[in-house]
C-alpha positions in Angstrom: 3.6 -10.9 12.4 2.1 -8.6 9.9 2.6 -8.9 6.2 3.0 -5.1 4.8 4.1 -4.9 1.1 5.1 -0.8 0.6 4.7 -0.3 -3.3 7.2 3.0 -4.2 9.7 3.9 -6.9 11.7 6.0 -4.2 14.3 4.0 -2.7 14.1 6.8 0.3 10.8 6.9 0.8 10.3 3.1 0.8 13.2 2.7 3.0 12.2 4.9 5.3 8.8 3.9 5.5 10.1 0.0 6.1 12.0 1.3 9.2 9.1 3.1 10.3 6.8 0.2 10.3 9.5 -2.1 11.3 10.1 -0.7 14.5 6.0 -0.8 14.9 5.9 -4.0 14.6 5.1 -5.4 11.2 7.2 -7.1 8.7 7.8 -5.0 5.6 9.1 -6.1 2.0 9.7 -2.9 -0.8 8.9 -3.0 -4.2 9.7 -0.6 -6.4 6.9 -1.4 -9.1 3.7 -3.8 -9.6 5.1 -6.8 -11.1 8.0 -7.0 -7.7 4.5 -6.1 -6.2 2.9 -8.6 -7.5 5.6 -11.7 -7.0 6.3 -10.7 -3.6 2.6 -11.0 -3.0 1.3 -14.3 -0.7 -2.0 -15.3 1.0 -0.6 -13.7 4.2 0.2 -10.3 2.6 -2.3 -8.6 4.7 -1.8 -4.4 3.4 -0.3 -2.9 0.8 1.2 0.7 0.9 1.1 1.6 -2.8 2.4 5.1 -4.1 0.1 6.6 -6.8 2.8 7.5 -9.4 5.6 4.9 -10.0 8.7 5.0 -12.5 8.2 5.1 -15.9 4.5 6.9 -15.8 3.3 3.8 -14.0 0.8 3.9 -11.6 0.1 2.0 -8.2 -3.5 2.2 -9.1 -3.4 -0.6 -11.6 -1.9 -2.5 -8.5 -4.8 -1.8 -6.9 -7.1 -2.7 -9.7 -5.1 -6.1 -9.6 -5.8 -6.8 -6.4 -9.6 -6.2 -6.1 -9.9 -8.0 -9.2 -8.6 -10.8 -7.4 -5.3 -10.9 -9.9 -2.9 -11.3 -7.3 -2.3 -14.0 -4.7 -3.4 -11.4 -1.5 -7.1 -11.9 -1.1 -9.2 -9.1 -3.4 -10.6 -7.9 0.3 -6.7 -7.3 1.7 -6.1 -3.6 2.7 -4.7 -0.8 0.0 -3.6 2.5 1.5 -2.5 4.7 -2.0 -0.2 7.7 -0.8 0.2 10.4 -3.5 1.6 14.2 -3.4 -1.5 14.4 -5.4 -5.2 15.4 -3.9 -6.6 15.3 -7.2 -5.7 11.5 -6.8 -8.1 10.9 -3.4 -11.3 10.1 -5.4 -10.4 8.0 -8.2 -8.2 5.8 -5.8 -11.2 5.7 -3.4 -14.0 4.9 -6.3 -11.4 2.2 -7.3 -11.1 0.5 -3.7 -8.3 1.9 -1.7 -9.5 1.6 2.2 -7.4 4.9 3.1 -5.6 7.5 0.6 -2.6 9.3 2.5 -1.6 12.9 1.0 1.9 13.1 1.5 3.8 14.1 3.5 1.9 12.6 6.2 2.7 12.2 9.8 5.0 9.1 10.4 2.9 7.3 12.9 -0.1 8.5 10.8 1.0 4.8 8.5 1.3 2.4 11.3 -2.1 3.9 12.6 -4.2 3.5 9.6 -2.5 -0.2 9.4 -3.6 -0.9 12.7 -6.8 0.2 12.6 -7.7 -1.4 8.9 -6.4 -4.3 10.0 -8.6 -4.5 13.5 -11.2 -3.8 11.4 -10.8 -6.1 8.6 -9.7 -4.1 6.1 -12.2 -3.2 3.4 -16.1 -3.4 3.7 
């Protein structure tokens, strides 16, 4: 089964977004910052989901600097989808190695798609 690790400080959102994916197939953990990120993290974590702006002015994209900097136990080349409320956000999270950016709100099967298709793919380049 897929390994999905969603990476947001809303309770709701993450929730929801766990069901979502849940009922498409893949097994989801939430974390509500980088260092649950981060522990949760194996070798068989296979995509994150990772909000741009966490609690406390944190920001998902120095998760996603860990990870392509090899810093965490998913290999540097696993997937990254960034989601923000924020197009301003799209480039930097591209130029820093997200695979996909999401503007929210975004459709709901728009997630599982984008996983799917990463994933058939092999995730980044």
């Amino acid at each position: 089964m897929t390994q999905i690790i969603v990476v947001d400080d809303d309770n709701t959102n993450s929730s929801l977004i766990k069901m979502l994916l849940e009922l498409d197939g893949f097994s989801v953990e939430t974390c509500e910052d980088q260092e649950k990120a981060e522990a949760a993290t194996t070798s068989q974590t296979q995509a994150f989901v990772v909000d741009c702006h966490l609690a406390r002015g944190r920001s998902g994209l120095d998760l996603l600097r860990a990870i392509r900097a090899g810093k965490t136990k998913a290999p540097a080349e696993t997937a990254v989808i960034i989601t923000s409320g924020d197009y301003r956000r799209e480039e930097e999270s591209m130029q820093l190695g997200a695979d996909i950016f999401l503007l929210k709100p975004y459709p709901p099967n728009a997630l599982s798609q984008v996983i799917t298709e990463l994933l058939a793919t092999g995730g980044t380049e």
